[in-house]
C-alpha positions as CSV (number, residue, x, y, z in Angstrom):
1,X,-139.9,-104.3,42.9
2,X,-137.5,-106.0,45.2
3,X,-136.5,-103.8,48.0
4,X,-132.8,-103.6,49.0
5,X,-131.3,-102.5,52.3
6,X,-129.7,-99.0,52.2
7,X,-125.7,-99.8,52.4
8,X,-123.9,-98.2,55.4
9,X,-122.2,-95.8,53.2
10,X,-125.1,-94.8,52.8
11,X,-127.2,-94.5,55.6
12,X,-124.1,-92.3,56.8
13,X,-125.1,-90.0,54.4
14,X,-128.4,-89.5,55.4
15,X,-127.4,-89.5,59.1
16,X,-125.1,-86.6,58.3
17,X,-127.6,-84.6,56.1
18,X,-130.3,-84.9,58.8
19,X,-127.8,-83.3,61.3
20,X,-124.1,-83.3,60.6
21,X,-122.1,-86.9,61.2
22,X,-121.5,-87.8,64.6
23,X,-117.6,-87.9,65.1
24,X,-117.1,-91.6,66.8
25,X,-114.6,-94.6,67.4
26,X,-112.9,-95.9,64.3
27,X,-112.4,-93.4,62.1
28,X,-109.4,-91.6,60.6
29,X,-109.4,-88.3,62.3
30,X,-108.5,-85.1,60.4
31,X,-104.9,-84.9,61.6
32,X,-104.1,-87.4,60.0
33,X,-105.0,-85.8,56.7
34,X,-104.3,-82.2,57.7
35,X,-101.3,-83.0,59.6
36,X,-100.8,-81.9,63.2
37,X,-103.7,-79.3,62.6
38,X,-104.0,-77.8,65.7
39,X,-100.1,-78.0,66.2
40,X,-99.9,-75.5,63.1
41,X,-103.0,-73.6,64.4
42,X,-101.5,-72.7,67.6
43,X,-98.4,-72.0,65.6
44,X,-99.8,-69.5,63.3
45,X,-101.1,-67.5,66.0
46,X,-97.3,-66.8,67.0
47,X,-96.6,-66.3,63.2
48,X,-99.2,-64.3,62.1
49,X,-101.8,-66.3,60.7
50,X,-104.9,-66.4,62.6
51,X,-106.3,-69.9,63.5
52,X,-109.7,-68.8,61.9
53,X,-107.7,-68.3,59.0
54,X,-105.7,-71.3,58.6
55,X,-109.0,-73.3,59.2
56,X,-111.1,-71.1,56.6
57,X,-108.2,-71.7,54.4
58,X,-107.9,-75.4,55.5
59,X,-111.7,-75.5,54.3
60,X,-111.4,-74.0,51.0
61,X,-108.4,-76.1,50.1
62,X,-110.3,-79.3,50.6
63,X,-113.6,-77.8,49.1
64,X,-111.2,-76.9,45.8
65,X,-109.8,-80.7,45.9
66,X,-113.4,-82.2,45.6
67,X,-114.2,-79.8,42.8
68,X,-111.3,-80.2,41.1
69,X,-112.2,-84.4,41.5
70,X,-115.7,-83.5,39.6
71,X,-114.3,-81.5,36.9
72,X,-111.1,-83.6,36.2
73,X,-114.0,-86.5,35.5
74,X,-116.0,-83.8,33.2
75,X,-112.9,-83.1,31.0
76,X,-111.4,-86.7,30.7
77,X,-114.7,-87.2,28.4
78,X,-116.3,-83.9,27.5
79,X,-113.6,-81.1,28.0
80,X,-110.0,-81.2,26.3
81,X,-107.4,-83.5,27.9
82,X,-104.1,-81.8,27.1
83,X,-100.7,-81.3,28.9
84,X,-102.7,-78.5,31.1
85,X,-105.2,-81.2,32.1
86,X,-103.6,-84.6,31.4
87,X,-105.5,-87.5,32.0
88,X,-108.5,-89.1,29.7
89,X,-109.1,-89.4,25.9
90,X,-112.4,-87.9,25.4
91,X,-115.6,-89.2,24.6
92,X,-116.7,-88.1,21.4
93,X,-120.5,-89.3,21.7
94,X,-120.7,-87.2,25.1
95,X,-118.6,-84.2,23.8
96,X,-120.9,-83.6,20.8
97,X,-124.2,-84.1,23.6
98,X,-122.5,-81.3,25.7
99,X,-122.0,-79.4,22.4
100,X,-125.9,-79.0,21.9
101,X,-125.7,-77.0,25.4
102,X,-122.6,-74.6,23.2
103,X,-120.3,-75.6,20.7
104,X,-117.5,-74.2,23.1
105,X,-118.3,-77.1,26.0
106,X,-114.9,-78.6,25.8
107,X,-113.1,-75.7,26.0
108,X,-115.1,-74.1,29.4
109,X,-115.1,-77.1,30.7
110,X,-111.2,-77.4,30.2
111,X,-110.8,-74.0,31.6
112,X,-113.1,-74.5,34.5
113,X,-111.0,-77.5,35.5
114,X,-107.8,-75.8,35.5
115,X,-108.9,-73.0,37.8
116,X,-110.0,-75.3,40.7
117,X,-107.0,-77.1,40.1
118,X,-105.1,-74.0,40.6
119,X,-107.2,-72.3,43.4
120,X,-106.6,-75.2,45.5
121,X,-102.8,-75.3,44.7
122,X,-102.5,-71.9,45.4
123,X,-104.0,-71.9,48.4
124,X,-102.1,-75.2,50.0
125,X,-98.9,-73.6,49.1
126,X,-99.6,-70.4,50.9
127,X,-100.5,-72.5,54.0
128,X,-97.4,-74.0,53.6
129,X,-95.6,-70.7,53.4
130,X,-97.0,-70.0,56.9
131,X,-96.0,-73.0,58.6
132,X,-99.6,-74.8,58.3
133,X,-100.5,-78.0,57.0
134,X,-101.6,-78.3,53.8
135,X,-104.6,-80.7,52.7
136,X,-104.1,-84.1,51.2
137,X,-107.7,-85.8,50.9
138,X,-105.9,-88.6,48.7
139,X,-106.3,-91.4,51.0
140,X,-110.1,-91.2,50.1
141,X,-109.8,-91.8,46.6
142,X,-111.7,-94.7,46.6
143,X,-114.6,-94.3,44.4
144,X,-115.1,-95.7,41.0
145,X,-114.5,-94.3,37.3
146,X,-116.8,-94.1,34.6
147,X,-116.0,-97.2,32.7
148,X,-116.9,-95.1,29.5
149,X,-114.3,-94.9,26.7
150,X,-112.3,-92.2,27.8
151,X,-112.3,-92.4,31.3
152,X,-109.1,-92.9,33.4
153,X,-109.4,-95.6,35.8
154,X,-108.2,-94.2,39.1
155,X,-109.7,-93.7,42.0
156,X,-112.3,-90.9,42.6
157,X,-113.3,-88.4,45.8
158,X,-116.5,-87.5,44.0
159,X,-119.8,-89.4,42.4
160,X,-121.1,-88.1,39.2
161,X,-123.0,-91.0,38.0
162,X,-125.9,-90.8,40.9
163,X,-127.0,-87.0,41.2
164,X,-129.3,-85.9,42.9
165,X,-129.8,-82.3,41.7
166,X,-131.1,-79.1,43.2
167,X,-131.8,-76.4,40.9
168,X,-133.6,-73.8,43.1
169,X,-130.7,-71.9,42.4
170,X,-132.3,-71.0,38.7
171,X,-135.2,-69.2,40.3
172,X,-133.4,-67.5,43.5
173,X,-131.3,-65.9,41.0
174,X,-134.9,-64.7,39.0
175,X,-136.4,-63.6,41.9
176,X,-137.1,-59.9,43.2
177,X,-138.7,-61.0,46.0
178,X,-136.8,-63.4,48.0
179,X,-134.1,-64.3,49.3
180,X,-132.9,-67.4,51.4
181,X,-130.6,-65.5,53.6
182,X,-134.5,-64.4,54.8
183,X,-135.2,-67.8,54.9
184,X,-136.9,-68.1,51.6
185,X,-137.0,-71.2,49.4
186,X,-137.5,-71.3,45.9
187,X,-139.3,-73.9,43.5
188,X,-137.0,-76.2,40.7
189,X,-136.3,-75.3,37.3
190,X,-135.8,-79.1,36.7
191,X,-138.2,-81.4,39.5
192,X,-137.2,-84.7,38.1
193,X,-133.0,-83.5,39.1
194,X,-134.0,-83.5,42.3
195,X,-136.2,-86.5,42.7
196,X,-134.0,-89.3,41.9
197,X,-130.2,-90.3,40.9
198,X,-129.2,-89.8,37.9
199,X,-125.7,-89.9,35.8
200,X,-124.0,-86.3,34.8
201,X,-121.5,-88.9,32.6
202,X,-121.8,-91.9,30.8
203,X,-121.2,-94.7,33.2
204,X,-120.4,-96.9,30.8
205,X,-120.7,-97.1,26.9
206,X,-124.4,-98.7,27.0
207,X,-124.9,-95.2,28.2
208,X,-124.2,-93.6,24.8
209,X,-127.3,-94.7,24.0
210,X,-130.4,-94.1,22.3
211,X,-129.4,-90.4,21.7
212,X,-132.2,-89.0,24.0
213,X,-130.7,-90.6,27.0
214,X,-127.3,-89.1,26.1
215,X,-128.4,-86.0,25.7
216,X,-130.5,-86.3,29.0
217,X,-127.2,-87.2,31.1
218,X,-125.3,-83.7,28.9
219,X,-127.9,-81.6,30.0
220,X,-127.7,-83.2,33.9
221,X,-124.1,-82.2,33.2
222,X,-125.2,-78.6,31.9
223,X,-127.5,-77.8,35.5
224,X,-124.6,-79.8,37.5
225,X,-122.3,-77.6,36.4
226,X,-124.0,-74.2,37.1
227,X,-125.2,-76.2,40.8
228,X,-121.2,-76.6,42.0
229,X,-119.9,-73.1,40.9
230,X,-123.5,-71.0,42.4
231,X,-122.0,-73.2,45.6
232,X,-118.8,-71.4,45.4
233,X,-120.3,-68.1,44.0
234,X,-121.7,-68.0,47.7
235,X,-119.2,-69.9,50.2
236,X,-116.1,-66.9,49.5
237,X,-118.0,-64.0,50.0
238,X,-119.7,-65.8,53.6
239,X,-116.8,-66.9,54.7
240,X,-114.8,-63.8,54.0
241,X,-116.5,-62.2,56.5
242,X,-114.5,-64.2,59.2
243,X,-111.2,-63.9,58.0
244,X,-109.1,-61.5,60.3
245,X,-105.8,-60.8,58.2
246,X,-105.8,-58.5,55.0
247,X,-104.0,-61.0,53.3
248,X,-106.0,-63.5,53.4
249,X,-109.1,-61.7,53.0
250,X,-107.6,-60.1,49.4
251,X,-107.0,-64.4,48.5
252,X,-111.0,-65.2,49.4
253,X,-111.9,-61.9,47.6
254,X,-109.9,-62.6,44.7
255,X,-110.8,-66.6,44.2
256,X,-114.4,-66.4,44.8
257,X,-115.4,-63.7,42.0
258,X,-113.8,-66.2,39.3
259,X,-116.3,-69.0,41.0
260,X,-119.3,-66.4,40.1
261,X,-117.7,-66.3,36.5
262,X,-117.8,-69.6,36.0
263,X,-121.4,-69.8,37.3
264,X,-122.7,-66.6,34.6
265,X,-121.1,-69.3,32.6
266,X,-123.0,-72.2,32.8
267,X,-126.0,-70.6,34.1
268,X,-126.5,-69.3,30.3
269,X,-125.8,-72.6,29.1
270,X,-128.2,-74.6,31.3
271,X,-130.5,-72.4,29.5
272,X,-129.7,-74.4,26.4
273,X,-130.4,-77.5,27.5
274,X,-133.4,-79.2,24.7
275,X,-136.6,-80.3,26.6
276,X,-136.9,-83.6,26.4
277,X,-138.0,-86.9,28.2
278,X,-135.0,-89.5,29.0
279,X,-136.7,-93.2,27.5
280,X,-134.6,-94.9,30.1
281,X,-136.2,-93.7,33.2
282,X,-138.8,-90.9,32.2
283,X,-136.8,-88.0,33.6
284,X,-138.2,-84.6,31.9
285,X,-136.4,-81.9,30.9
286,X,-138.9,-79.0,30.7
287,X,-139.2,-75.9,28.3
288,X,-138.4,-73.4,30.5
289,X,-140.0,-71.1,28.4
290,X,-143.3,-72.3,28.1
291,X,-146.4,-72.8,30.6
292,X,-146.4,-74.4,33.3
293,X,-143.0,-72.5,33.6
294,X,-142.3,-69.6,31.3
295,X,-142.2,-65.7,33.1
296,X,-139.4,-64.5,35.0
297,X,-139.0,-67.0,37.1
298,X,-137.9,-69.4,34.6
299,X,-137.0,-67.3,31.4
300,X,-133.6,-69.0,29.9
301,X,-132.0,-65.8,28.9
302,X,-132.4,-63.7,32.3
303,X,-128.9,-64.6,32.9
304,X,-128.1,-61.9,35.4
305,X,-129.0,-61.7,39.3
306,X,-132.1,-60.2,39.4
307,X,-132.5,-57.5,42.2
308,X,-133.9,-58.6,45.1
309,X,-134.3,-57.8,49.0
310,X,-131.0,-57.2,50.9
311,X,-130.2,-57.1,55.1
312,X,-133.0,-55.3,55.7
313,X,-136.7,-55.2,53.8
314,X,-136.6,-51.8,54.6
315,X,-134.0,-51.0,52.4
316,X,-134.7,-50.9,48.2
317,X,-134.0,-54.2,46.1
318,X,-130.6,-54.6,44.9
319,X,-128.3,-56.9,42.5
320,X,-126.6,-59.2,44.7
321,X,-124.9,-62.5,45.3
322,X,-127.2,-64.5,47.4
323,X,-127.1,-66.0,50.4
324,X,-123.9,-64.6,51.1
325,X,-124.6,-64.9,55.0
326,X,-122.1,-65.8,57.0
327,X,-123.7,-68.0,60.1
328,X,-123.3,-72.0,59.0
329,X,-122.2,-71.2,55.5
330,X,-118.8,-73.7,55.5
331,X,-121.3,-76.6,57.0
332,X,-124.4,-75.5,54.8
333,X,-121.9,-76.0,51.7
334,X,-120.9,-79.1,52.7
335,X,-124.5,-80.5,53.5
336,X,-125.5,-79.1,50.2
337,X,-122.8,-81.5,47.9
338,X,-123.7,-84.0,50.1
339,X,-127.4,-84.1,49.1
340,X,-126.1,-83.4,45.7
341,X,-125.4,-86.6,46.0
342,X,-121.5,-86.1,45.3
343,X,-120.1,-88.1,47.8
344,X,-122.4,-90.7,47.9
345,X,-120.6,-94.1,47.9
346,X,-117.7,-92.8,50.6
347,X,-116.9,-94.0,53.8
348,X,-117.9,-92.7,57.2
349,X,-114.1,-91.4,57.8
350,X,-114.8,-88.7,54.9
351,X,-117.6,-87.3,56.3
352,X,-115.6,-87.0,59.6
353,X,-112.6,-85.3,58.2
354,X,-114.7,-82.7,55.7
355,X,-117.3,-82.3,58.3
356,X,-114.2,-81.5,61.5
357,X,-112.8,-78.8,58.9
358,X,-116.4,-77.2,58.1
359,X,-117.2,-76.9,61.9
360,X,-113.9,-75.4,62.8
361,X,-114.3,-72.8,59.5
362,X,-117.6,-71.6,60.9
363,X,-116.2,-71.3,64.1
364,X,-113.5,-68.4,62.8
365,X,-114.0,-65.1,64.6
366,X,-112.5,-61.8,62.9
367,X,-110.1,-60.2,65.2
368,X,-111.4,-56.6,64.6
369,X,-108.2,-55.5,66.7
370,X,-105.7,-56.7,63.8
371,X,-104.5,-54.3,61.0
């Protein structure tokens, strides 16, 4: 096999996975994309509006932006282009692969769409209404579309034709024994996701075939889906702990506990997801059911969190969101897309802009003094 030399895109990525990217000469710095940032910071403090909060906000915004990118490219072909979520014709081959997961795909995934669309509307608009910049990652639209019938051929902030796919995430939520707030790591539902790159869409119309390659990329979709909202399930309720005014703590409690609805969501209908062997390049879909897996580590239709440990082992198990801790949890997120493989393909600016915003989220303190 001919060896290539990894592009400079991506060795950037694996710089900043190994330990964050190195701000340097060259690049677009974030005020030019969140305008006069730390004009509006200092600002906000006069006004009201702590400078943790307009850079927890400032986070979310572009966090909603890249998710909205990733699902706007799931409903052009699988979900239900309408005058809600213009853009895309469908893809009927892929629709009825995603179907096999529930017949209701296009519809959740329409739905889905239209939420992040609106969380991060919502939430640049209420910056605005306090003076602050809103966020505006357009300048990196610059990846490629699916050249599938159905696809819109724009540019794109997000990659979902070379995943790279954790899906620990299926047994933390089955455990009663750990958690990775304690430092705990879990094994994969599906090893093969997170040992390659792999599409979540048809890249092309060669893709729409033979059938068990189809479905293979569907039910990539079906665990991709349940990875991105289990992201946000977690980043609200960890990063709420930093916000200082009551305001904008009710806006992190009230967005995140839709991002754990959508994740009940697709978490049930990963479980759906035929085992099967890709022809194309051997990737195995397990039954989840069955030995080697199989128990309650693994069982499809355990659906809610089981209890586990909580603070303290001290205390009794509980139900709970997990991790939900608050110490790195805006960079963690970001490091976790990024080995997702979601970003792969963009240009060392990107990773500068997302990874200045992360930093400066984590670094919000509560003011415990504010009413």
């Amino acid at each position: 096999m001919k060896m290539t030399r990894p592009s400079k895109t991506e060795r950037s990525r694996r710089d900043f996975l190994l330990e964050g990217f190195a701000l340097g000469a060259g690049t677009i710095g974030t005020a030019r994309l969140v305008r006069g940032a730390s004009t509006a910071f200092a600002a906000e403090e006069r006004r009201g509006l702590a400078r943790g909060d307009v850079a927890i906000l400032s986070f979310l915004a572009a966090a909603e932006i890249l998710e909205t990118d990733a699902w706007q490219q799931y409903n052009e072909l699988g979900g239900i282009p309408d005058k809600e979520i213009p853009g895309g014709r469908g893809n009927a081959e892929y629709t009825k692969a995603l179907q096999v997961l529930d017949s209701d795909m296009p519809q959740y995934i329409h739905d889905n769409t239209e939420d992040e669309l609106t969380h991060f509307s919502f939430i640049n608009a209420y910056l605005a209404s306090h003076g602050a910049e809103t966020v505006n990652l357009d300048h990196f639209r610059t990846l490629p579309s699916s050249k599938a019938t159905g696809a819109l051929q724009i540019g794109r902030l997000t990659n979902l034709m070379q995943l790279t796919i954790d899906t620990s995430w299926w047994t933390r939520y089955r455990s009663r024994t750990k958690n990775s707030d304690f430092g705990d790591s879990f094994p994969q539902a599906v090893p093969g996701l997170s040992q390659g790159m792999f599409p979540a869409i048809p890249r092309n119309d060669q893709d729409l075939h033979p059938p068990a390659h189809l479905q293979a990329i569907a039910n990539t979709a079906g665990f991709h889906f349940a990875f991105i909202e289990q992201g946000g399930t977690s980043l609200y309720p960890s990063l709420a702990q930093r916000v200082t005014h009551r305001e904008v703590l009710r806006i992190l409690l009230s967005i995140g506990p839709t991002e754990t609805m959508h994740f009940q969501t697709w978490q049930d209908k990963a479980g759906n997801a035929p085992p099967l062997t890709d022809p194309t390049n051997g990737l195995v879909f397990p039954d989840l059911n069955a030995p080697p897996f199989g128990g309650e580590d693994f069982q499809t239709n355990l659906i809610m969190p089981e209890p586990t440990i909580f603070l303290n082992r001290r205390f009794p198990v509980c139900s709970i969101i997990r991790p939900t801790a608050t110490k790195g949890a805006a960079i963690g997120a970001l490091r976790a897309l990024t080995a997702n493989g979601l970003f792969r393909g963009q240009s060392n600016a990107f990773f500068d802009t997302l990874t200045e915003l992360a930093h400066a989220a984590d670094a919000a303190r509560r003011d415990l003094d504010d009413d």
